[in-house]
LUMLUMVO-479570 format. One record per residue (C-alpha): x, y, z. Coordinates in steps of 0.5 Angstrom, whole numbers, plus 500, padded with zeros to 3 digits. Layout:
x=X&y=Y&z=Z
...
END
This chain:
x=134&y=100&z=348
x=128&y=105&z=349
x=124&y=102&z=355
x=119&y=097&z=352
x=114&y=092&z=355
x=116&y=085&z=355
x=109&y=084&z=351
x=112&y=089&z=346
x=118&y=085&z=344
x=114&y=079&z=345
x=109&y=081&z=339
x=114&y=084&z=334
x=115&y=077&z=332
x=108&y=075&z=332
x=103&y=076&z=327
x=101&y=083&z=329
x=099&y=090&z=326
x=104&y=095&z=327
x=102&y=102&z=328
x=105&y=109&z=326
x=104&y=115&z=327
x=109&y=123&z=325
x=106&y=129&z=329
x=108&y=135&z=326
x=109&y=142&z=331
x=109&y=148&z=327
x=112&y=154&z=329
x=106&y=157&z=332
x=105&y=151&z=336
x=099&y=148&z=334
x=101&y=139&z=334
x=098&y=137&z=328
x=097&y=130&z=327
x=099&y=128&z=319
x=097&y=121&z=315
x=102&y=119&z=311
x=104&y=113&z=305
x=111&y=111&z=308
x=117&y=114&z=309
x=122&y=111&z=315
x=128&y=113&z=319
x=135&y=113&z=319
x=139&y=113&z=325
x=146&y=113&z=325
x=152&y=113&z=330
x=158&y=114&z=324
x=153&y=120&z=322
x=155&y=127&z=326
x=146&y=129&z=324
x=145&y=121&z=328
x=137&y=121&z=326
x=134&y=123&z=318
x=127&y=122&z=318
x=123&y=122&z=310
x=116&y=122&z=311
x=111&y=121&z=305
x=104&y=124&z=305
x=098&y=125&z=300
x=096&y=132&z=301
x=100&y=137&z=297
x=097&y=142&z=301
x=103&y=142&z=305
x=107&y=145&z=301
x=109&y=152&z=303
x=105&y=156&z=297
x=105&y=164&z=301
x=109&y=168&z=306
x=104&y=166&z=311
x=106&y=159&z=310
x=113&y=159&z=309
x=113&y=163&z=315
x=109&y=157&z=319
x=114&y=152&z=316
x=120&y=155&z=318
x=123&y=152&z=325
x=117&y=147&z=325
x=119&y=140&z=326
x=117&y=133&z=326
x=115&y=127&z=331
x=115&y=121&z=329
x=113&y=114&z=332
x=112&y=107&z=331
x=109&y=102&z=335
x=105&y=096&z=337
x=096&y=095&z=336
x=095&y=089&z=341
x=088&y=089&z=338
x=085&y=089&z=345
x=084&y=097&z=344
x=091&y=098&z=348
x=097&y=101&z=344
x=105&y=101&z=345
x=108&y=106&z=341
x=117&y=108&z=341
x=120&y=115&z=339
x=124&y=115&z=334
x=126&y=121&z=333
x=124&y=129&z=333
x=126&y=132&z=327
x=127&y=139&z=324
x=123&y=140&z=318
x=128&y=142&z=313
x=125&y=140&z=306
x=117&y=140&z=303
x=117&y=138&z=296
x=112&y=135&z=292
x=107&y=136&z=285
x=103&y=142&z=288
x=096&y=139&z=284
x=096&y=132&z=286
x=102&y=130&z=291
x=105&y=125&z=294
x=109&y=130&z=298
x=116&y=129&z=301
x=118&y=131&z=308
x=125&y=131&z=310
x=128&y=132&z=317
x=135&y=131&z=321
x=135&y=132&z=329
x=136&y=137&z=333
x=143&y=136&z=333
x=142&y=140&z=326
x=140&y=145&z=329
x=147&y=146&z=335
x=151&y=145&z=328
x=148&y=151&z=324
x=148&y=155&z=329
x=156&y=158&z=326
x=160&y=161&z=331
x=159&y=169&z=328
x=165&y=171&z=333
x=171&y=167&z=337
x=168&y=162&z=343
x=172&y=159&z=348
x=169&y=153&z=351
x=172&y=151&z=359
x=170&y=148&z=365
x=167&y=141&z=365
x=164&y=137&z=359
x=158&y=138&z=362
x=158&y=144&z=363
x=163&y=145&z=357
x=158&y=141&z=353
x=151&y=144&z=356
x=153&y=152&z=353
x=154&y=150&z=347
x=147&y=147&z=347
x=143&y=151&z=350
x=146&y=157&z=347
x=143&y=154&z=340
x=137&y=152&z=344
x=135&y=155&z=351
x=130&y=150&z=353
x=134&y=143&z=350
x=134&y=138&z=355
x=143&y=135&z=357
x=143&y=128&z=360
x=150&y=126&z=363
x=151&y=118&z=363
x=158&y=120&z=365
x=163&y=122&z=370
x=164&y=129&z=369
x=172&y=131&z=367
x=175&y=138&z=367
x=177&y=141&z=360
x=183&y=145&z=358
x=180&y=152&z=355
x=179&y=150&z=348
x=178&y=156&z=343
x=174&y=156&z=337
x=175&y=160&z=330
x=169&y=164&z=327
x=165&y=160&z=323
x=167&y=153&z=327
x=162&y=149&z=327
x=159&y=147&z=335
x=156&y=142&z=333
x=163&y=138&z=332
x=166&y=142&z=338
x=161&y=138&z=343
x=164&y=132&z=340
x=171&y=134&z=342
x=169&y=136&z=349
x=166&y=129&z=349
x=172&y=124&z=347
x=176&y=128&z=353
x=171&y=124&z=358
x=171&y=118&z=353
x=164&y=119&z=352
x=160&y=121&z=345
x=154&y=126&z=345
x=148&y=125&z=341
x=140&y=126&z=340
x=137&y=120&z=342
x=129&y=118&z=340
x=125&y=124&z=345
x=129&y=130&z=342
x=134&y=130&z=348
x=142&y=130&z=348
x=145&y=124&z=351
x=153&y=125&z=354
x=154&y=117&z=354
x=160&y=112&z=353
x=159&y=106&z=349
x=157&y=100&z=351
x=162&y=095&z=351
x=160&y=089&z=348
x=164&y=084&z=352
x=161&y=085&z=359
x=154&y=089&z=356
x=148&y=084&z=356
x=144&y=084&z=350
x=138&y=087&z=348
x=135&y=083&z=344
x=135&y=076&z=341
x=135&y=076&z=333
x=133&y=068&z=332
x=133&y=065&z=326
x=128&y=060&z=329
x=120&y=060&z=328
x=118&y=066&z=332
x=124&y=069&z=331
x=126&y=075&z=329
x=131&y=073&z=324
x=131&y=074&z=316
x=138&y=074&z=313
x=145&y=076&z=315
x=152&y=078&z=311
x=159&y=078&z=316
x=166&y=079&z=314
x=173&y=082&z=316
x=177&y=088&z=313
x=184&y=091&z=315
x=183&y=097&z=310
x=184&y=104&z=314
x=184&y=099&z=321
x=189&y=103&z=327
x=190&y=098&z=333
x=192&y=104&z=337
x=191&y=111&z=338
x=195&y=116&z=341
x=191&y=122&z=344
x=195&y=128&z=346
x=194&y=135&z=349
x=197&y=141&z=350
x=195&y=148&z=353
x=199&y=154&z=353
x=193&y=158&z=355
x=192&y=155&z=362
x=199&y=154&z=362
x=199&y=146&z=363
x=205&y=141&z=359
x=204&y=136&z=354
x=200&y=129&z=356
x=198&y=123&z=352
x=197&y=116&z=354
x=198&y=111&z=347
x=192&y=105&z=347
x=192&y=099&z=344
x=190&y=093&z=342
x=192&y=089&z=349
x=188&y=083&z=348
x=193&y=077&z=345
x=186&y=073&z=342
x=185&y=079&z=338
x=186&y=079&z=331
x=189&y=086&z=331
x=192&y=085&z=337
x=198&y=090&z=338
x=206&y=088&z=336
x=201&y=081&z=333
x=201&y=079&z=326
x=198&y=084&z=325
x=203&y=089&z=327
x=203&y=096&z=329
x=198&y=102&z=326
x=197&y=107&z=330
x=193&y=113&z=329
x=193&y=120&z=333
x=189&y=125&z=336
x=190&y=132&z=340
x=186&y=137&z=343
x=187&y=142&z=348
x=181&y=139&z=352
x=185&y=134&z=355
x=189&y=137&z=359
x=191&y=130&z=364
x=194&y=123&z=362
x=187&y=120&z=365
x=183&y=124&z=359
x=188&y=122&z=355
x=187&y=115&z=357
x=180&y=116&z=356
x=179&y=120&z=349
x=185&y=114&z=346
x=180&y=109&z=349
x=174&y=112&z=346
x=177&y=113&z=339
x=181&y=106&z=338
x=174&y=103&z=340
x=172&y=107&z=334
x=176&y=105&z=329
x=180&y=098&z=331
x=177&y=092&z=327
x=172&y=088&z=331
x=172&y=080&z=331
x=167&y=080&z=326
x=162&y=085&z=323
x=156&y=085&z=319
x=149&y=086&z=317
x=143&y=083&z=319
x=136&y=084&z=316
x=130&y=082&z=321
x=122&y=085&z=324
x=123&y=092&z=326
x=124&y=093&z=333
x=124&y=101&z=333
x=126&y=101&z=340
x=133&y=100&z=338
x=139&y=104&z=339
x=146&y=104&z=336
x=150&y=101&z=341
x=145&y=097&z=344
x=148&y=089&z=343
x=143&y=084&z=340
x=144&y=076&z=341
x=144&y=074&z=333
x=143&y=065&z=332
x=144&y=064&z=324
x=141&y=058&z=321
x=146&y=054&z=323
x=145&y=055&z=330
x=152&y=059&z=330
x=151&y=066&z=335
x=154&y=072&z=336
x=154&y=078&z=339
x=153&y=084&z=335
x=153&y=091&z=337
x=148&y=096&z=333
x=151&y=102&z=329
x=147&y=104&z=324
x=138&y=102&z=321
x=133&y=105&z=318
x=126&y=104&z=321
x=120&y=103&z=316
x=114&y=107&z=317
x=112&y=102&z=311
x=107&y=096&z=313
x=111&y=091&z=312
x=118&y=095&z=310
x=124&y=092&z=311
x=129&y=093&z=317
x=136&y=092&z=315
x=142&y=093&z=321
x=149&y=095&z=321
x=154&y=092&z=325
x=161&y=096&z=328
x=163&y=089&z=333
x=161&y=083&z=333
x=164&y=076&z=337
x=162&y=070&z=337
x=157&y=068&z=343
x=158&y=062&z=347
END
């Protein structure tokens, strides 16, 4: 979760006035405050673009109308925050993302106008490859190049241990975007664009030793509204098979097989719920042990939880997926849930629906 004040959540379920605020960064450099109607953002781990933004505004002078505009809108890009007005002349405001300005588009004589944007991700993932690219070294270092190469100024924070890659060759017209996120699984990591614009290398949090980041409660000064859960086996693996071979730096085959060892699971491997492998290979994993790690991260990725759902409480913009939360259900029932995917509202009073990719119940 990104770093708040204690008052901060303390008054995201107290009658307050929430505030928000988008910033668009033009071309030239000029940061223009924008009013805005509405809007939200979406984050979403499962999407390989994490953050969308939509953000509704008034003026239908927005909308690039001459070569000079269109110049001044081209590569700009948006900054969107919410946050808390405590009412004493203090302010808490969250990130929530800064976007690539995409879409301008609205009735030129009366508005609305609608602002669309994906994070800076968008920008590694266009950025085609126009001749062959080898990526070695490292997953920082591996991962740091194809970033920067799009986007010389991007800041590259890793939250792993570093683990050498095998060369890895990628065609013309590959995406590097979809390239960062195969040399990321060779250290079981993933990589994305977090709220302040910066790539975050990080593992998953694991739901079992991960305290919460915040209490969802359906109690009277609870965040709580109402909650669905549910199980499914549908295209569910329990193990997954990670391999690599690399003729190029001359290292044999290696694979390492992870599955579900745990006998309380209900996909435990060789259980009722047999056996259902899943595969994966790259050229990356040169080791047994980044087999292990790209295995372990594909099968946390795919494995049906306990339990899963989704849940509709205040909005906190200060989430992140991966984050856990603490959800008590209106029979006192807890469980812990680990954050996929939300939209924040820029709406007064709009809705905050959470999606769930785990869940267990809390004792």
């Amino acid at each position: 979760m990104y770093p708040v004040t204690d008052r901060f959540l303390t008054r995201l379920t107290e009658s307050h006035r929430p505030i928000t605020r988008v910033q668009l960064i033009l071309t030239d450099g000029r940061v223009l405050d924008l009013d805005h109607t509405g809007g939200s953002v979406t984050v979403d781990r499962a999407q390989a673009i994490r953050r969308t933004c939509s953000i509704t505004q008034a003026d239908p002078s927005l909308i690039p109308r001459t070569a000079v505009d269109q110049l001044a809108m081209f590569g700009s890009r948006l900054r969107v925050s919410r946050g808390v007005d405590y009412g004493d002349g203090s302010q808490e405001l969250v990130p929530l993302g800064v976007f690539r300005l995409d879409d301008v588009d609205g009735d030129v004589t009366d508005g609305p106008v609608t602002l669309q944007g994906k994070d800076l991700s968008a920008c590694i993932a266009d950025d085609k490859f126009t001749q062959p690219y080898t990526a070695t070294g490292t997953v920082i270092t591996a991962i740091t190049a194809l970033v920067q190469r799009s986007l010389p100024d991007a800041a590259v924070i890793a939250r792993i241990t570093d683990t050498p890659i095998g060369s890895r060759a990628y065609d013309r017209q590959a995406d590097p975007w979809a390239a960062c996120q195969e040399i990321a699984a060779a250290a079981g990591a993933e990589i994305y664009c977090d709220a302040e614009g910066d790539f975050i290398i990080a593992t998953l949090p694991d739901i079992a030793i991960t305290l919460p980041a915040w209490s969802i409660e359906a109690a009277e000064g609870g965040a709580y509204i109402k909650a669905t859960r549910g199980m499914k086996a549908d295209k569910v693996c329990n193990g997954i098979l990670a391999s690599g071979e690399n003729a190029a730096d001359g290292v044999p085959p290696v694979s390492y097989l992870a599955v579900d060892s745990d006998p309380g699971s209900p996909t435990y491997w060789g259980g009722p719920f047999g056996r259902r492998p899943d595969f994966y290979s790259s050229s990356t994993l040169t080791t047994t042990a980044a087999c292990q790690q790209a295995a372990t991260l594909k099968l946390a990725l795919s494995r049906t939880p306990n339990a899963s759902g989704d849940i509709s409480s205040l909005p906190n913009p200060a989430l992140e997926p991966g984050d856990i939360v603490r959800v008590t259900h209106p029979d006192g029932s807890r469980e812990l849930h680990q954050i996929a995917a939300f939209t924040v509202p820029l709406d007064i009073g709009g809705d905050f629906p959470i999606t769930t990719i785990s869940a267990r119940e809390d004792s």
